[in-house]
RONULUM-428005 format. One record per residue (C-alpha): residue number from 1; x, y, z; residue in one letter. Coordinates in Angstrom, 1 decimal. Example, Ala and Ser with C-alpha at 12.3 -4.5 7.8 and 13.67 -1.06 7.14 Angstrom:
// residues 2
[tilo 1; [12.3; -4.5; 7.8]; 'A'],
[tilo 2; [13.7; -1.1; 7.1]; 'S'],
END
This chain:
// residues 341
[tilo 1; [6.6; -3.5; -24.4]; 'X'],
[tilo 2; [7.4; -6.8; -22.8]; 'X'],
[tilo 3; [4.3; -8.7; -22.2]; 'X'],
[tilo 4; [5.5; -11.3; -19.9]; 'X'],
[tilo 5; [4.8; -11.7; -16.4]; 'X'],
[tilo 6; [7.1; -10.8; -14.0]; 'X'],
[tilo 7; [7.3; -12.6; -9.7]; 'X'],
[tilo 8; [9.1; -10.4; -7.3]; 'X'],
[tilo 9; [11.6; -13.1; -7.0]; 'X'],
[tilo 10; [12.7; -12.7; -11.0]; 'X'],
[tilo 11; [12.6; -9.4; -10.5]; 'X'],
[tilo 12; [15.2; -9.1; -7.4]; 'X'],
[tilo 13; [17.1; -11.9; -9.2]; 'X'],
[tilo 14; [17.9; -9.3; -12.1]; 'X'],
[tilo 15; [19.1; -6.3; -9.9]; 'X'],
[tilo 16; [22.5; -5.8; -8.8]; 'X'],
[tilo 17; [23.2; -5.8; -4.6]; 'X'],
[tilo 18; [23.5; -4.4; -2.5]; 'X'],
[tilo 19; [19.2; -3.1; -3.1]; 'X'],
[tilo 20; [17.6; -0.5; -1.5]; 'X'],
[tilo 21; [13.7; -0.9; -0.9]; 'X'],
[tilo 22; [12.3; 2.2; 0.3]; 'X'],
[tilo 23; [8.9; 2.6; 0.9]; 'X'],
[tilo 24; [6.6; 5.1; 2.7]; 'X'],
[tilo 25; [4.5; 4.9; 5.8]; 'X'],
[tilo 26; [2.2; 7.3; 3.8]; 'X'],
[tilo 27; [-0.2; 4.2; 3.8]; 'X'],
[tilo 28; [1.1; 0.8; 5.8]; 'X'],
[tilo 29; [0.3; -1.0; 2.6]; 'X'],
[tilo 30; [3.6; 0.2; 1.0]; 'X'],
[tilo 31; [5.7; -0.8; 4.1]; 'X'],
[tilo 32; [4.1; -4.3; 3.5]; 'X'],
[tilo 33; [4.5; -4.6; -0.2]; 'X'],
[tilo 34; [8.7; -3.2; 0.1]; 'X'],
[tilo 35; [8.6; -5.8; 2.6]; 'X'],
[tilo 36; [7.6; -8.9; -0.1]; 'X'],
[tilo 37; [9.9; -7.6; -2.2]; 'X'],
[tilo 38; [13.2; -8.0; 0.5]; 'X'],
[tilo 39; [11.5; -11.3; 1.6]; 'X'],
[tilo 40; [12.5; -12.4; -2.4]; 'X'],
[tilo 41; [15.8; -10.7; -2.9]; 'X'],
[tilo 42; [17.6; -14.5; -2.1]; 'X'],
[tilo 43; [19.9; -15.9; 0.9]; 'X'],
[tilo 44; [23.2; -14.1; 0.9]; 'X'],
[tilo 45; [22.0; -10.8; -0.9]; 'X'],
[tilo 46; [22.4; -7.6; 0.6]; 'X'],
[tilo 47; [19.2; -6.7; 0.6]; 'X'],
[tilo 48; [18.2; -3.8; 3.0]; 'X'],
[tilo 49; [14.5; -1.9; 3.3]; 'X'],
[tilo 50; [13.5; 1.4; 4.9]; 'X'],
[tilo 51; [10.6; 3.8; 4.7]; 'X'],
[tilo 52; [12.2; 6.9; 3.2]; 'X'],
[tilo 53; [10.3; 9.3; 6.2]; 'X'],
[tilo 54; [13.4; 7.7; 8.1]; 'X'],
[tilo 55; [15.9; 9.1; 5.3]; 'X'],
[tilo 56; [14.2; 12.3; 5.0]; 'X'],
[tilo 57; [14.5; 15.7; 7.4]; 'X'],
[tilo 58; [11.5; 16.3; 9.5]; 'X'],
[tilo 59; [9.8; 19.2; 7.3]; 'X'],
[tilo 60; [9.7; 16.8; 4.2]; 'X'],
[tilo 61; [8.0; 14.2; 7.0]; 'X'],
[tilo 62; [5.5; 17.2; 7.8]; 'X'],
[tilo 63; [4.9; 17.8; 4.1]; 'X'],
[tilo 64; [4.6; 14.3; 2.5]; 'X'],
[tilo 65; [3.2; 12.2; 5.7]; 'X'],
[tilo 66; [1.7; 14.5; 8.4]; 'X'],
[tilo 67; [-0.3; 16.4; 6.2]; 'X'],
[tilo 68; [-1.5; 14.0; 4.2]; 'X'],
[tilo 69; [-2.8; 11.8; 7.4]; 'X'],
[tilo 70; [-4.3; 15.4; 9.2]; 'X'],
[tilo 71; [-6.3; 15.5; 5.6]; 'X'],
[tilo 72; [-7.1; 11.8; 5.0]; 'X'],
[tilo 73; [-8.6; 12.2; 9.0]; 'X'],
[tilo 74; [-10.3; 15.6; 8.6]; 'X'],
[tilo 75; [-10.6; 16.7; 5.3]; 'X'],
[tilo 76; [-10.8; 13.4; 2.8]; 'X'],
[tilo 77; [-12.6; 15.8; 0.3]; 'X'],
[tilo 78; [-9.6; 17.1; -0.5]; 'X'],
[tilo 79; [-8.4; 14.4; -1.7]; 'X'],
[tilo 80; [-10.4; 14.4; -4.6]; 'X'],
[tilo 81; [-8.3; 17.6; -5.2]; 'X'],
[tilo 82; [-5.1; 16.2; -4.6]; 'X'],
[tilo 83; [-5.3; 13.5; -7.0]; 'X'],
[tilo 84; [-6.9; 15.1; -9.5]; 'X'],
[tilo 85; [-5.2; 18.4; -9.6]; 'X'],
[tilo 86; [-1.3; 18.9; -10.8]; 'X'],
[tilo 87; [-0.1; 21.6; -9.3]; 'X'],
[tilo 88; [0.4; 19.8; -5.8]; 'X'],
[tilo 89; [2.8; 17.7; -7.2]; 'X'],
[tilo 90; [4.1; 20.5; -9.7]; 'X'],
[tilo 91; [4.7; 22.8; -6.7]; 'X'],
[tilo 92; [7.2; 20.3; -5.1]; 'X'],
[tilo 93; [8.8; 19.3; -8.3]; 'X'],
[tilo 94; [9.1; 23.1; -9.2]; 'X'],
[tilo 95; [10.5; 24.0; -5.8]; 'X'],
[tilo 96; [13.5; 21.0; -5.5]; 'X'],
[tilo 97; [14.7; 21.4; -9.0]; 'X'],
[tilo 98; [15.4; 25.0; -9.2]; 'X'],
[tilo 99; [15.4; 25.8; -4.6]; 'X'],
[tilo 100; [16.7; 23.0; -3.4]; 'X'],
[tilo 101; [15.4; 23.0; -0.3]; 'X'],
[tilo 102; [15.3; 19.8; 1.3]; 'X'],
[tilo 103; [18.2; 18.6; 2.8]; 'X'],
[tilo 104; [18.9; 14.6; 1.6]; 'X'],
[tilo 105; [22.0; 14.2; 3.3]; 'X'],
[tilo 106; [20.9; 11.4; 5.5]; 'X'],
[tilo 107; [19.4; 9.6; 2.8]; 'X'],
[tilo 108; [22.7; 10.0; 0.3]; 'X'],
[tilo 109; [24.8; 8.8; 3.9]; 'X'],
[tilo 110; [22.2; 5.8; 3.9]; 'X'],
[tilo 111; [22.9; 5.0; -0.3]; 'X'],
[tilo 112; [26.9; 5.7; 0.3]; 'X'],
[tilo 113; [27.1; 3.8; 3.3]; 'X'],
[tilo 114; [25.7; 0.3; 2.4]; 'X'],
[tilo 115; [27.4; 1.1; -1.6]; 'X'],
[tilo 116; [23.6; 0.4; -2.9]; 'X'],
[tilo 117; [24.0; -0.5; -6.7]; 'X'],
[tilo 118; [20.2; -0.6; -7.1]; 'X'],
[tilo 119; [17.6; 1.2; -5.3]; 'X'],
[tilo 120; [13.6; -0.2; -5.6]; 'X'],
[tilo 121; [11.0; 2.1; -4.5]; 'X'],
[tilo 122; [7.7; 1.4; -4.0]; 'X'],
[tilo 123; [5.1; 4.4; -4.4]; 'X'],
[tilo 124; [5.8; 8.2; -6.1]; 'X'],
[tilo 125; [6.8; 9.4; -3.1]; 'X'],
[tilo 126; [10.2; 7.6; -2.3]; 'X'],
[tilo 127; [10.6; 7.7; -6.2]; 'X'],
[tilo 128; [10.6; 12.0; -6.0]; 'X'],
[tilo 129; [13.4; 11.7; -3.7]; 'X'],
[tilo 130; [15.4; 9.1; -5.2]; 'X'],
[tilo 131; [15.4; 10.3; -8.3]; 'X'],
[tilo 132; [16.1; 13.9; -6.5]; 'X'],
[tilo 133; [19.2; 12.8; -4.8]; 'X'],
[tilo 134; [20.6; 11.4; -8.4]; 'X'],
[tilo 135; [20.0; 14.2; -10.2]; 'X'],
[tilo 136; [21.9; 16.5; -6.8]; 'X'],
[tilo 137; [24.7; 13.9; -6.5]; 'X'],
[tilo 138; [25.0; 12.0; -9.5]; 'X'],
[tilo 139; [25.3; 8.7; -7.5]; 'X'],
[tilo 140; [25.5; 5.4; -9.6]; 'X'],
[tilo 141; [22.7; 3.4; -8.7]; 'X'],
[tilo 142; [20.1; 1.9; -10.7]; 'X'],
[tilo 143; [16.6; 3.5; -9.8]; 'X'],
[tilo 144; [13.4; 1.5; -9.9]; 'X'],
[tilo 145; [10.0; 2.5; -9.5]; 'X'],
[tilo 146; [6.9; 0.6; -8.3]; 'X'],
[tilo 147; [3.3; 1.1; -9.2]; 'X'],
[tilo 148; [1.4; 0.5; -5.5]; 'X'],
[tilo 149; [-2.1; 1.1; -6.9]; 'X'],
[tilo 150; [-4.3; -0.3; -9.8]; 'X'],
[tilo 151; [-4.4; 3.2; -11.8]; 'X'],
[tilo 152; [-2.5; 6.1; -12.6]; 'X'],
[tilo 153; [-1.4; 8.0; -9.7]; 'X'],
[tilo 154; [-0.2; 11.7; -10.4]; 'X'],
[tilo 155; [2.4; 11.5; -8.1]; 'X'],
[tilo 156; [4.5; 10.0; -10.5]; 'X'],
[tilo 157; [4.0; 12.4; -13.9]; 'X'],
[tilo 158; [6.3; 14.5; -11.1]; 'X'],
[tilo 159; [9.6; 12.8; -10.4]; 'X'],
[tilo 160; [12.9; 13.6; -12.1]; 'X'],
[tilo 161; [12.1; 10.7; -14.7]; 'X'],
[tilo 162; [15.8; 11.2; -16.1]; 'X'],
[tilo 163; [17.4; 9.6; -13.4]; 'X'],
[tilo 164; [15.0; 6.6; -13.5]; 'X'],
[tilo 165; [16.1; 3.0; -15.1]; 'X'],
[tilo 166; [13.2; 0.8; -15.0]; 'X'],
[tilo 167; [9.4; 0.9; -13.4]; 'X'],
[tilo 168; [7.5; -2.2; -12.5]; 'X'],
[tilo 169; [3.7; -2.2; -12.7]; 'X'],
[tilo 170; [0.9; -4.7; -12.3]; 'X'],
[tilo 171; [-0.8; -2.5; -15.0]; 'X'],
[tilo 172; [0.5; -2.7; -18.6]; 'X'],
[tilo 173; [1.8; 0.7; -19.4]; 'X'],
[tilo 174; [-0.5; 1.3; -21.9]; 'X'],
[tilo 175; [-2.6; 1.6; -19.5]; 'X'],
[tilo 176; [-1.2; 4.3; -17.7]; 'X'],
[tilo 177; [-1.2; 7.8; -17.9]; 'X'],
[tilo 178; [2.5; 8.2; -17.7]; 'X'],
[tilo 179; [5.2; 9.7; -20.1]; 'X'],
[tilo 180; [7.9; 7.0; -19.5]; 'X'],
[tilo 181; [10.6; 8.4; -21.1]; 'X'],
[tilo 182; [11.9; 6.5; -24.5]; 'X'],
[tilo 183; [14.4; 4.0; -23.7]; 'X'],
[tilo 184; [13.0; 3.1; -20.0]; 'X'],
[tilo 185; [13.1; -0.9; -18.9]; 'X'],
[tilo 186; [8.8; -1.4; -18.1]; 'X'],
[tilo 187; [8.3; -4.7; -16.6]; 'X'],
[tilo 188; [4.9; -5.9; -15.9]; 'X'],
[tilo 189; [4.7; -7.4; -11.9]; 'X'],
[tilo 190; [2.5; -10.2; -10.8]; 'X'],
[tilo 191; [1.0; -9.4; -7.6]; 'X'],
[tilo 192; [3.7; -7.9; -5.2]; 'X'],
[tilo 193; [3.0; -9.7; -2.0]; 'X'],
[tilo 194; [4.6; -12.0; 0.7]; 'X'],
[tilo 195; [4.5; -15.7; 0.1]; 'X'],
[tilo 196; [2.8; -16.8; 3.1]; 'X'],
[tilo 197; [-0.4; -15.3; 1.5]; 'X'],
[tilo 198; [-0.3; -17.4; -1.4]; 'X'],
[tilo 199; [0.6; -20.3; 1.0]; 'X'],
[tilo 200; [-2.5; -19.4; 2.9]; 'X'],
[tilo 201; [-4.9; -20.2; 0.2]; 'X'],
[tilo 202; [-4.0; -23.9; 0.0]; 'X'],
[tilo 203; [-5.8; -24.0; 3.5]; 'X'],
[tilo 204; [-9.4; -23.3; 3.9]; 'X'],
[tilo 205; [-10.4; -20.7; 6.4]; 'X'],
[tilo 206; [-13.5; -20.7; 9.1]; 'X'],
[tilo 207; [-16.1; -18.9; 7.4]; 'X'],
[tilo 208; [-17.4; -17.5; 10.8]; 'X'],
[tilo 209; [-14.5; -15.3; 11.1]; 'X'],
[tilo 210; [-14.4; -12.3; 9.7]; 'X'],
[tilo 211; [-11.4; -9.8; 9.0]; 'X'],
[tilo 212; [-12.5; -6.0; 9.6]; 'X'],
[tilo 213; [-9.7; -3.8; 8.6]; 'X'],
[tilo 214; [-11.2; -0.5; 9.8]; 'X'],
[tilo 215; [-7.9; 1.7; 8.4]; 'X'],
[tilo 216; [-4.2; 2.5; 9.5]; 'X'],
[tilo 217; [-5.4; 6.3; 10.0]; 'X'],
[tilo 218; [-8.5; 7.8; 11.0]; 'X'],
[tilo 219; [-10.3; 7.4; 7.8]; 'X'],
[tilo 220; [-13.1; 5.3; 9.2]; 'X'],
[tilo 221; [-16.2; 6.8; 10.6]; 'X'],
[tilo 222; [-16.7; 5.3; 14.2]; 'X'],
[tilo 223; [-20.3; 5.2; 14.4]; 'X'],
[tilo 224; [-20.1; 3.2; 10.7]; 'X'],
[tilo 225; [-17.6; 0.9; 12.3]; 'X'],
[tilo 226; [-19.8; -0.2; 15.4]; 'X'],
[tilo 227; [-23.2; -0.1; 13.6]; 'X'],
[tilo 228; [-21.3; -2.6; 10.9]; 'X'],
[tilo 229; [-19.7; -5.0; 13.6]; 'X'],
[tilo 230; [-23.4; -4.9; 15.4]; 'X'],
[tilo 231; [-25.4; -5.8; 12.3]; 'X'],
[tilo 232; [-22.9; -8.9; 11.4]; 'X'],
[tilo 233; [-23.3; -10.0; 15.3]; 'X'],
[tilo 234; [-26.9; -10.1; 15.0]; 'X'],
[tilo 235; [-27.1; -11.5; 11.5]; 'X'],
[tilo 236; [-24.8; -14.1; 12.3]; 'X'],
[tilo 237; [-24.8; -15.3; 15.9]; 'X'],
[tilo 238; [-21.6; -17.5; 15.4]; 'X'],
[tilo 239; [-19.6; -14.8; 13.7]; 'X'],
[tilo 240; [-16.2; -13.6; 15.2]; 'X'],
[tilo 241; [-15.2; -10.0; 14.1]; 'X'],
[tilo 242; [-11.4; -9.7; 14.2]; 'X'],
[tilo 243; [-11.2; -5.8; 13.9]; 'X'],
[tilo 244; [-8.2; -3.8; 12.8]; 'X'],
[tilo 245; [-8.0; 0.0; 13.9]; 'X'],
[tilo 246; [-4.4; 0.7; 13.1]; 'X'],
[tilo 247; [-3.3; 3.6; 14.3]; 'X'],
[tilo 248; [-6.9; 5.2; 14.7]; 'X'],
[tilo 249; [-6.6; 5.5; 18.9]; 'X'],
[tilo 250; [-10.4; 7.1; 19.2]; 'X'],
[tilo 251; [-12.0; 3.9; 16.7]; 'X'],
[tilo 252; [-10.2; 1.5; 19.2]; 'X'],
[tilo 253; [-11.2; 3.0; 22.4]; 'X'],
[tilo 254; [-14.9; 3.4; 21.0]; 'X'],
[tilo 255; [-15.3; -0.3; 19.7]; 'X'],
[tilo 256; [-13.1; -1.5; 23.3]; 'X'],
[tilo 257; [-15.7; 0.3; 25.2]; 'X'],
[tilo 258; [-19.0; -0.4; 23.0]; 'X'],
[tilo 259; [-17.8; -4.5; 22.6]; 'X'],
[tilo 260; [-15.9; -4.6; 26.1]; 'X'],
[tilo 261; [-18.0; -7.4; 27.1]; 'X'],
[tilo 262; [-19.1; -9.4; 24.1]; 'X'],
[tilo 263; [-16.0; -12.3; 23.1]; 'X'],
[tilo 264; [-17.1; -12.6; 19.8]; 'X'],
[tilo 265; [-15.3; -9.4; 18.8]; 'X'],
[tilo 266; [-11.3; -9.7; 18.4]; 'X'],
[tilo 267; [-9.4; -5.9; 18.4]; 'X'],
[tilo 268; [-6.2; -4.6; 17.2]; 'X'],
[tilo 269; [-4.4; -1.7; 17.1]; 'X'],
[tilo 270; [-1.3; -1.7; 14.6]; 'X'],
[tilo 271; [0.0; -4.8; 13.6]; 'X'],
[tilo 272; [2.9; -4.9; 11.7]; 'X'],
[tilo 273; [1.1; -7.9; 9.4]; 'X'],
[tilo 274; [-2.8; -8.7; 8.5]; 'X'],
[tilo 275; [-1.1; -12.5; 8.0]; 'X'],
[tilo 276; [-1.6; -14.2; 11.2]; 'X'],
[tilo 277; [-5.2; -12.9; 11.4]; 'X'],
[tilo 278; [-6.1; -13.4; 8.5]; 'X'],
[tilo 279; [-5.0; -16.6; 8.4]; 'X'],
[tilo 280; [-8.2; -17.8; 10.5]; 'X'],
[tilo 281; [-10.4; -15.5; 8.4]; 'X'],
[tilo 282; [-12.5; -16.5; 5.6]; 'X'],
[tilo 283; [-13.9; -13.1; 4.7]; 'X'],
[tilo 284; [-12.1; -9.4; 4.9]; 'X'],
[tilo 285; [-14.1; -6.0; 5.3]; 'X'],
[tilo 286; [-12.0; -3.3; 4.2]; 'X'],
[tilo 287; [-11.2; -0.2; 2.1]; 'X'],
[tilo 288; [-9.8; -0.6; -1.1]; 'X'],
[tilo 289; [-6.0; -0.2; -0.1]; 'X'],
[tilo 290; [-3.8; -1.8; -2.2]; 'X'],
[tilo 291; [-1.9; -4.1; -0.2]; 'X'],
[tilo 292; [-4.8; -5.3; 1.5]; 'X'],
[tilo 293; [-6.5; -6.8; -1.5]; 'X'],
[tilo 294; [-3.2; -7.9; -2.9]; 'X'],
[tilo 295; [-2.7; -9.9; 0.6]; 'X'],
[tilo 296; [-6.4; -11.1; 0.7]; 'X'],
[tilo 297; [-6.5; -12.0; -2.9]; 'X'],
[tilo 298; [-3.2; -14.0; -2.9]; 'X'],
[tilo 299; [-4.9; -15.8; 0.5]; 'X'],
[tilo 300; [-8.0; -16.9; -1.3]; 'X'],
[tilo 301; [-10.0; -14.5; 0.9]; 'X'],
[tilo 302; [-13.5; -13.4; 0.1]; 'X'],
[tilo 303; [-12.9; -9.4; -0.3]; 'X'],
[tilo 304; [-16.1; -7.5; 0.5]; 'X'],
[tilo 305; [-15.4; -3.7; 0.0]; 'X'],
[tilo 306; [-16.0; -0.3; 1.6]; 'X'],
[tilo 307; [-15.8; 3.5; 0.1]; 'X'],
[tilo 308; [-12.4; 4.8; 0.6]; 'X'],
[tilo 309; [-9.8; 8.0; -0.5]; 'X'],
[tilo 310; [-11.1; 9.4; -3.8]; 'X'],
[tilo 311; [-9.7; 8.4; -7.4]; 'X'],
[tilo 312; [-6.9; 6.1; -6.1]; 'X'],
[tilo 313; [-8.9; 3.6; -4.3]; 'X'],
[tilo 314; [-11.8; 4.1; -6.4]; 'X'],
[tilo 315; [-9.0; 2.7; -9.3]; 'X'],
[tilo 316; [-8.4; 0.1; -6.9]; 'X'],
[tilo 317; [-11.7; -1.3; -6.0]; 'X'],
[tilo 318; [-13.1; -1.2; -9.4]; 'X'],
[tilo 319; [-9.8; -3.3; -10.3]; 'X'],
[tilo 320; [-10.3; -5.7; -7.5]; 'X'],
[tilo 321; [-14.2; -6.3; -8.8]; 'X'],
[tilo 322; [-13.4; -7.0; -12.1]; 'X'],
[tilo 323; [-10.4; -9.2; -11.1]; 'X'],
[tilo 324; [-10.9; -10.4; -7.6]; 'X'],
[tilo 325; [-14.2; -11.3; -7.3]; 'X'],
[tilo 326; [-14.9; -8.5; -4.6]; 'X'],
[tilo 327; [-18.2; -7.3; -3.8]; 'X'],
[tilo 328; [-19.6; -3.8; -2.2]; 'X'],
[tilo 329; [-20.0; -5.0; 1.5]; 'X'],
[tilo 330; [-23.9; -5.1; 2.1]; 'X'],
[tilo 331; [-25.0; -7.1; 5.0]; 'X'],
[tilo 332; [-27.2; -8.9; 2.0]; 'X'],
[tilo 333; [-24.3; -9.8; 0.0]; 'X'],
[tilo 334; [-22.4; -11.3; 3.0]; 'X'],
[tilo 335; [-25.0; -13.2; 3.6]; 'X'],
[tilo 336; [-25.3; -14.2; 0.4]; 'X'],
[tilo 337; [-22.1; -15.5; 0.5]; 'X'],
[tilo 338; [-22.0; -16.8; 4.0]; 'X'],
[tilo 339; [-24.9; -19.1; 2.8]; 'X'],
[tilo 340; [-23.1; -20.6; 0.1]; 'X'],
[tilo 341; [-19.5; -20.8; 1.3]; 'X'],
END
């Protein structure tokens, strides 16, 4: 195995155009890293990026994104199923190789069309259906996975590894619990992120505000949320919050309603970026998604950390305290650091 370090920009410089990024709005983060990487593909390079539940027909949408959000916003203890357990991955597998069900003709249009040599995707998910449409249509592209999470995801045990050329990881594969078939290109990736965040942590940030990034689904509890934001605002009388809902409608409404009056709380619903906000933010207050603590890290940001989704972000917070100086958020370890900073 290679044991150099790979950036994103050596990496884009080595594939043939025109590239395909596709990445998934099953968690924003992916969007945002797929992004970095077509920020690095070069002036002049046909570089194009799309989230493949644009390329896909509506009832692989339902399966792969719908459902998953309806469970991460009812039912997160199922998740602890779903990551754990093979058959939900084995039942798609088994069902496209010998049904063929899904319909991919939009997203072998979308590969024809632009005469995409090389095709990057970033998560399991776009790599399932990637490798699926090689292995249907025998296209000549060169497929590339990436690894969007500090662990072993078992998402990617089921793809149609024959039809992959190459996978890029931050985590050596020895690492991971994944049969890489013999003769695959492994490259290990520095952090996969956009180079305003490294920019950003040339420039010191106001410790008195404070990045909340309360989810892009419904994951976070609302009454959690407010009782959090309250106790910083009374701790620390000169804090800002600057809170992120995403796409959770109900969490906005509730903290617009409880905060309506009080200018020392900041609320957003979903931004296409955390860059601009947290560009004034010392601290960030968040679940242990992946891009976000590739995006604060990168900035220099202090990353205090919240429970999230079961297995995978449990991989990714324990990676981010071992490596990125994050902390479990406590309103005593804030302070701690608050004191200090």
């Amino acid at each position: 195995m290679n044991k150099e370090k790979y950036t994103i920009q050596e990496s884009m410089a080595a594939f043939e155009p025109p590239i395909l990024i596709v990445s998934s709005f099953v968690g924003r983060g992916n969007y945002s890293i797929g992004e970095a990487f077509k920020q690095q593909c070069g002036d002049g390079v046909a570089c194009y990026h799309e989230a493949v539940e644009d390329l896909l027909p509506s009832s692989a949408v339902q399966e792969d994104l719908q459902r998953y959000k309806w469970i991460a916003n009812n039912l997160r203890f199922l998740f602890y199923l779903i990551y754990t357990i093979p058959l939900f991955y084995y039942r798609k597998y088994a069902r496209e190789k010998w049904l063929c069900k899904t319909n991919l003709s939009v997203l072998e249009k979308k590969v024809r069309t632009l005469g995409i040599k090389t095709v990057i995707c970033v998560s399991h998910r776009p790599a399932f259906w990637l490798s699926l449409l090689k292995v249907r249509t025998k296209l000549d592209f060169s497929l590339w996975g990436v690894l969007a999470e500090f662990g072993t995801n078992l998402g990617w045990r089921y793809i149609f590894w024959d039809s992959m050329n190459g996978y890029l990881s931050v985590i050596p594969q020895k690492q991971l619990k994944i049969d890489f078939p013999i003769g695959l290109s492994f490259k290990d990736l520095e952090l996969p992120c956009r180079k305003e965040f490294f920019e950003m942590a040339h420039t010191k940030a106001d410790k008195d505000n404070l990045l909340f990034v309360a989810g892009y689904w419904g994951q976070m509890e609302i009454r959690k949320a407010i009782d959090l934001i309250k106790r910083l605002l009374i701790e620390f009388p000169g804090l800002k919050v600057h809170v992120v809902c995403g796409t959770n409608e109900i969490l906005e409404k509730e903290i617009r309603n409880y905060f309506s009056s009080n200018g020392y709380v900041k609320i957003y619903n979903n931004v296409d970026s955390l860059l601009d906000i947290m560009s004034n933010c010392a601290s960030v207050v968040t679940k242990p998604g992946f891009s976000t603590l590739v995006e604060a890290h990168s900035a220099a940001r202090k990353i205090f950390l919240l429970k999230g989704m079961p297995i995978a972000e449990d991989h990714n917070a324990a990676y981010a305290i071992d490596n990125f100086s994050a902390e479990w958020y406590s309103i005593e370890n804030f302070k701690r650091w608050y004191t200090v900073s």
